[in-house]
N, C-alpha and C positions, 0 to 999 in steps of 0.2 A: 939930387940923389942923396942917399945913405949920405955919405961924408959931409958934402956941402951942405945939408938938410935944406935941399932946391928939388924942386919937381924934374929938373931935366942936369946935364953935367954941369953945365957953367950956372945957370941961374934958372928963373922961374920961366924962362921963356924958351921953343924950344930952336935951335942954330941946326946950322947943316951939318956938323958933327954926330948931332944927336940922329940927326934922319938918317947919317952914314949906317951907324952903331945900331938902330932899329933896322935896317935892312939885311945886316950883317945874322940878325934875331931871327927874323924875318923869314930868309934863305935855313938858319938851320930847324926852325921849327916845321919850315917844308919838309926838307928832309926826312925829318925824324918822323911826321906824318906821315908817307910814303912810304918810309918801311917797316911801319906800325909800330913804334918804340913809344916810349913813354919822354914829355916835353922834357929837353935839358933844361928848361928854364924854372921846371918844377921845384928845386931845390935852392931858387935863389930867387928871393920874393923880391925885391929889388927891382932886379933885370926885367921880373915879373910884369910887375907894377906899373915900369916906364916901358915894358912893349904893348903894356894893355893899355896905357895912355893914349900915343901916340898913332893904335890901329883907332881909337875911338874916335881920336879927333877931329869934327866935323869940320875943318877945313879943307881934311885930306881924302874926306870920301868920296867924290868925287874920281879923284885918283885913284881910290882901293875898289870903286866900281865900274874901270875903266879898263877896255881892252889890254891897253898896256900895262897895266898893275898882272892881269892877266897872262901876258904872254910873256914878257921881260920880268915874272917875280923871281927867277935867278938870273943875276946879272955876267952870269959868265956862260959863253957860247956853248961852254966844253960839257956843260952838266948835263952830258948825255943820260945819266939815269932816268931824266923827263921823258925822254922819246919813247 
């Protein structure tokens, strides 16, 4: 990222922190699509850049074209606003 000038927080590769921190993106970029707001990640090309990465990523596609990426993309039971 920005500070470390590394592709992801710790270095060039990316750790379960970073998958944590993209999901956390993830979940609000849902949101904000849903209730038709404009991306909060608009304004910080950063956060941008490493959620654009990490949805790219052909390891994970797989997962972001899978039921579960699907049904579990917010990981908190309570987010009745889905229903």
């Amino acid at each position: 990222m920005l500070q470390n000038k590394t592709i992801f927080s710790t270095c060039n590769r990316m750790t379960l922190a970073d998958f944590h921190l993209w999901e956390m993106l993830d979940q609000h970029e849902n949101f904000y699509q849903l209730v038709d707001m404009i991306s909060p990640l608009k304004n910080y090309l950063c956060l941008l850049k490493f959620y654009q990465i990490v949805r790219c990523d052909y390891k994970l596609k797989i997962y972001f074209e899978s039921k579960y990426y699907k049904k579990f993309a917010m990981n908190n039971p309570h987010a009745n606003f889905l229903h």
